[in-house]
C-alpha positions in Angstrom: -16.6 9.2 -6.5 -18.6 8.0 -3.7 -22.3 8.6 -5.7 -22.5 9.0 -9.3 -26.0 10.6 -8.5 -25.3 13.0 -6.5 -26.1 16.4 -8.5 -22.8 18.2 -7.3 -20.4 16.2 -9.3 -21.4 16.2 -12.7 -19.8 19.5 -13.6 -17.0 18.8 -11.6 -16.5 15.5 -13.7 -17.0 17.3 -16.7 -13.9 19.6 -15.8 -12.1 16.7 -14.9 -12.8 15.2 -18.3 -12.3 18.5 -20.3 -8.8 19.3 -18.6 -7.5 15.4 -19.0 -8.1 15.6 -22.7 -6.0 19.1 -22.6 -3.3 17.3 -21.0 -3.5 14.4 -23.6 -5.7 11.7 -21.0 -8.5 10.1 -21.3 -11.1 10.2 -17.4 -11.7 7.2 -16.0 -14.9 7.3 -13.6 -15.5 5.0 -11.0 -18.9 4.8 -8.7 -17.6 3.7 -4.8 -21.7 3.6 -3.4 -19.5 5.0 -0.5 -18.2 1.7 0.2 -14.5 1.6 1.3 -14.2 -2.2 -0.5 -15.4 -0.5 -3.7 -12.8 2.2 -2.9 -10.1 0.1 -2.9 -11.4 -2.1 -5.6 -11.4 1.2 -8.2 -8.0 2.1 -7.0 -6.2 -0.9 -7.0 -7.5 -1.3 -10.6 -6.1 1.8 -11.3 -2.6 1.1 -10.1 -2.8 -2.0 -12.2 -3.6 0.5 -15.5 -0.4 2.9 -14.3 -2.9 5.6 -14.2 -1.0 9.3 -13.7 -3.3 10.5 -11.0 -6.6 10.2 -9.4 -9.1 12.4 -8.3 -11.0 11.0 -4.8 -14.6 12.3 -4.8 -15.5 10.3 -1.5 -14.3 10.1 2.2 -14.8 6.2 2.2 -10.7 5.9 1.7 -8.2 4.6 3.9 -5.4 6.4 4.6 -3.1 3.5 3.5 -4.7 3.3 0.0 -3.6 7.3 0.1 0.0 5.8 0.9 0.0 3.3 -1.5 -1.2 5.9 -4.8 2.0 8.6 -3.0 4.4 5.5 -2.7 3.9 4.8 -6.5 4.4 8.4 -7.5 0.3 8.3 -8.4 -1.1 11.9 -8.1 -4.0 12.3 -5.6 -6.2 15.2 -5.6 -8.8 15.3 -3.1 -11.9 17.7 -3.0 -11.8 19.2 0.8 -10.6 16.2 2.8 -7.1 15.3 3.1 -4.2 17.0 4.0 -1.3 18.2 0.8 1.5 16.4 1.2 4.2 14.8 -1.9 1.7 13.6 -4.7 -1.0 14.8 -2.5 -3.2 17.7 -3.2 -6.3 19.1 -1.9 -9.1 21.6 -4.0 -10.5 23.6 -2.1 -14.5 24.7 -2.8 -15.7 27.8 -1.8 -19.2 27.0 -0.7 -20.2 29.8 1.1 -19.0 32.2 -2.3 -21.3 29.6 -4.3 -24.1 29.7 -2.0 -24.2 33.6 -1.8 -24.4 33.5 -5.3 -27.3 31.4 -5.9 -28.7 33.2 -2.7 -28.7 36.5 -5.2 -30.3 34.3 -8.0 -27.3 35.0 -10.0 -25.2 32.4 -12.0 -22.0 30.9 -10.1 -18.9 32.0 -12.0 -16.2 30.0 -12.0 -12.4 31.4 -11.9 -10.7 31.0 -15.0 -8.7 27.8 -15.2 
């Protein structure tokens, strides 16, 4: 993730956390600072620890480090930036649902997962 800070992806983390231990996994979080060098520090470590798949939180990556994770059969999900190809997938957020619903002073719901 490119800010550990930032207040958007705590919850997100905490569904990435709460599904991988469904699925038998344990989350592994690394903080970028939105530097591409800490990018590809995170993920090469990563590929050294045969990881199953990574989620990218940041647009600091290059698109041979995204080549690299595919060529090794590494799952990459991305949150709204890169295009779905083999071991590549994309979520996709619905802002302006979320913003309408804060705009209402209701709760966000979230689909059922």
């Amino acid at each position: 993730m490119s800010d550990i800070e930032n207040p958007f992806f705590p919850e997100v983390i905490k569904s990435f956390d709460v599904r991988a231990r469904q699925l038998g996994y344990d989350a592994v979080l690394s903080d970028t600072n939105y530097g591409p060098h800490r990018t590809r520090e995170a993920a090469e470590r990563m590929m050294e620890h045969d990881v199953r798949g990574v989620a990218v939180m940041t647009s600091e990556i290059r698109l041979k480090l995204i080549r690299e994770l595919a060529r090794r059969r590494i799952a990459v999900t991305f949150l709204d930036l890169a295009p779905v190809r083999s071991y590549v997938s994309n979520l996709k957020i619905d802002y302006f649902s979320g913003i309408e619903q804060i705009r209402r002073g209701g709760n966000i719901r979230f689909p059922p997962s």
